[in-house]
C-alpha positions in Angstrom: 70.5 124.7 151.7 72.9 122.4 153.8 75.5 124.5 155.0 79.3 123.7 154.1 81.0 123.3 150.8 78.5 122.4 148.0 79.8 118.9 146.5 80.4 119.5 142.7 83.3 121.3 141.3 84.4 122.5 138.0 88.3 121.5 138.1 86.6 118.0 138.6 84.3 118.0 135.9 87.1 119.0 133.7 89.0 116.2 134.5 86.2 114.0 134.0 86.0 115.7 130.2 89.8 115.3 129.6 90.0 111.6 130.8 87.1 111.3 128.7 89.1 112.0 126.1 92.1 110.3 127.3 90.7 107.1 128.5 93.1 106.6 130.9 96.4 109.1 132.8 98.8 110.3 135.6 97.8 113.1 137.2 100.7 115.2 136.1 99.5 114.1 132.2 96.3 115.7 132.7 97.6 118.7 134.4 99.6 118.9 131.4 96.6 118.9 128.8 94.3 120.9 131.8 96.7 123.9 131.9 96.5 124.1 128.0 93.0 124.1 128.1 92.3 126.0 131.6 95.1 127.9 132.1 94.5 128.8 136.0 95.5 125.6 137.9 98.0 124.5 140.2 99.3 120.9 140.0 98.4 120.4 143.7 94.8 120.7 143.0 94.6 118.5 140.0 95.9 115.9 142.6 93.8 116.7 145.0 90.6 116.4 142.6 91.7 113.1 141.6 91.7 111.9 144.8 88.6 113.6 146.0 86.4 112.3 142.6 88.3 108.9 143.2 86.4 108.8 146.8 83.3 109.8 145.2 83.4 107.3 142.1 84.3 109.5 139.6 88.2 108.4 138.6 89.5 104.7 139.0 93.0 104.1 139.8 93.7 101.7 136.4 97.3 100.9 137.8 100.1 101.6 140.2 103.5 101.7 138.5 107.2 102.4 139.7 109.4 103.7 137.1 112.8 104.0 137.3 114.5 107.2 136.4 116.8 110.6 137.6 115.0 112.3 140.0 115.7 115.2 141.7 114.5 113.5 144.7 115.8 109.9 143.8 115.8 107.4 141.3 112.3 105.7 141.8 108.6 107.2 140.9 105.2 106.3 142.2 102.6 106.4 138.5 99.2 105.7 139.3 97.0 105.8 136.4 93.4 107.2 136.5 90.7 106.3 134.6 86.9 107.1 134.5 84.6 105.7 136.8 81.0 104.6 136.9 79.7 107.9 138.9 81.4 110.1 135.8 79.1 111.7 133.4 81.2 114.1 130.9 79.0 116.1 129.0 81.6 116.7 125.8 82.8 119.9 126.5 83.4 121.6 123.4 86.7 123.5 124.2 88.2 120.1 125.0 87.1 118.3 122.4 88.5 121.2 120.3 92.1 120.7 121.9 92.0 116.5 121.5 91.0 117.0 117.9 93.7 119.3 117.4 96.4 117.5 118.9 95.5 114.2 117.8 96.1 115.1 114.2 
């Protein structure tokens, strides 16, 4: 066994299920649906999951976009929109296909 931090993580492969589901988001829309699925996560790592699976192939960034609104810390936001990429494999996790059919209804 190599030594370090094994590769694969379980916040990621969650994200990989909800943008399954999703087809494409901001990272603070699937925090949003991740902490009503899996309660126990900080925004922070959501973002940091996305950019680590986005090095390794898993997420796409789909689009950059600056949208104009009240901030508290100014009038401009940064968007960028994720989407699946080739290196994700979601395997249909039942508890969030459970929470997309419910919503979606």
């Amino acid at each position: 066994m190599k030594p370090g931090r094994p590769l694969g993580s379980q916040v990621r492969l969650n994200i990989v299920e909800i943008l399954y589901f999703m087809k494409q988001g901001t990272g603070y829309d699937l925090y949003k649906h991740y902490v009503a699925i899996f309660p126990k996560v900080t925004m922070r790592l959501i973002y940091y999951h996305l950019r680590k699976g986005y090095g390794m192939g898993l997420f796409n960034i789909k689009k950059v976009g600056v949208e104009k609104g009240d901030y508290s810390w100014g009038n401009l936001a940064e968007k960028i929109y994720y989407e699946l990429g080739d290196g994700a494999k979601p395997i249909l996790n039942i508890k969030v296909k459970e929470y997309f059919d419910k919503i979606n209804k």
